[in-house]
Every structure is written in structure tokens, then in C-alpha cells.
C-alpha positions in Angstrom: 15.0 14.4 5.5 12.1 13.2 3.9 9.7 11.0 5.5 8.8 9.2 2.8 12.1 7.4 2.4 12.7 7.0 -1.4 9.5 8.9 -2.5 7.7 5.7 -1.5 4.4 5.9 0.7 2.8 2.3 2.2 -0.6 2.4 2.5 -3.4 0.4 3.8 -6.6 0.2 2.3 -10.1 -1.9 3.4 -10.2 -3.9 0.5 -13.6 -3.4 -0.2 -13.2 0.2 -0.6 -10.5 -0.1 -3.7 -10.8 1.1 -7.3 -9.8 0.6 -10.3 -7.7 4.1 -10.1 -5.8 2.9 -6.8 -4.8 -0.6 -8.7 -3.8 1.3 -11.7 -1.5 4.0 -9.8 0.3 1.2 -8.2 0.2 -0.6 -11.9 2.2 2.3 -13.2 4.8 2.8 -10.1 5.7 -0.8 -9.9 4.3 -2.7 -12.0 2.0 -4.7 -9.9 -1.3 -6.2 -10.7 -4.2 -6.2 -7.8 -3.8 -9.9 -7.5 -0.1 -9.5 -6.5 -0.9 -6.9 -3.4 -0.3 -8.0 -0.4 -3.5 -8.4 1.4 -4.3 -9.0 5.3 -5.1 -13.2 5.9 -8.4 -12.3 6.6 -8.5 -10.3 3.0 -10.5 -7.4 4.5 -6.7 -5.1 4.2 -4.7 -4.4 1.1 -1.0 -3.5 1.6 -0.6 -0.2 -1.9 2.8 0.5 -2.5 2.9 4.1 -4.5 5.6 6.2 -5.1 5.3 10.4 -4.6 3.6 12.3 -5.7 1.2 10.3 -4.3 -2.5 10.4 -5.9 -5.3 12.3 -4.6 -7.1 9.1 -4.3 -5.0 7.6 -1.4 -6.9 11.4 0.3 -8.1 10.3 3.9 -5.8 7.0 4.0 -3.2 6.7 6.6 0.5 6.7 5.1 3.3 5.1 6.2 7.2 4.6 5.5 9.2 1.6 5.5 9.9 2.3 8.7 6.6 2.8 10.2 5.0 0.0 8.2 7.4 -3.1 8.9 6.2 -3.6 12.5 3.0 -3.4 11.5 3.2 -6.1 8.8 5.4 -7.8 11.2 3.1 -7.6 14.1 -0.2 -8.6 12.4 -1.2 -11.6 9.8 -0.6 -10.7 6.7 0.2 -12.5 3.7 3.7 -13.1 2.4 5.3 -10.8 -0.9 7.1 -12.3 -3.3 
């Protein structure tokens, strides 16, 4: 069993340190823009969504499940999907 359930990776990113590339690989996996990432209240966090194979610019960035990343988003402030 895979742990990326779905071929899907979570991963959070200090907002400061995104690039065009990382907006544009979760552009092409789901269609989302970098104003429609969910971001931490206090905006220093993004939330990237990307499916597998997952690009060597996430390299050095913590990934996550669905599994492993719901109590997180549940258990700190961020802001709401929609």
C-alpha cells in the first residue's frame, strides 16, 4: 500500500520560499491558481497539493498524506478551502 494515497502528496511550504515552478506544478495537477492555496492565518505557510510523481522542486520539503496532514490543518489556524 502506497503512502501517498491516490498518488497525492500534501505539502507545506514557507510562503516566502515559493516559485513560480511550485504554483505551476500544482496549476497543472489541479488546476489551482496561487491565490486559491490554502495558506496558514498568519500567511507565513502555504498548503501545495501535487499529485506523483512529485517534482524535484518540493526536494527537502516534508510530505504528507491525507492522513497525516488533516490533524495538522485541523490542529493549527489555517485558512478555510473552498
Amino acid at each position: 500500500m502506497s503512502f501517498l494515497t491516490k498518488g497525492k502528496a500534501y505539502i507545506i511550504v514557507t510562503t516566502a520560499d515559493i516559485t513560480e515552478e511550485m504554483v505551476n506544478n500544482t496549476k497543472k495537477d489541479f488546476y489551482s491558481e496561487e491565490d486559491t492555496l490554502r495558506t496558514s492565518n498568519d500567511t507565513l505557510k502555504t498548503l501545495f497539493k501535487v499529485k506523483t510523481p512529485i517534482s524535484a522542486v518540493f526536494n527537502g520539503y516534508k510530505w504528507y498524506n491525507l492522513k497525516k496532514i488533516t490533524p495538522i490543518l485541523d490542529d493549527t489556524d489555517w485558512t478555510t478551502s473552498d
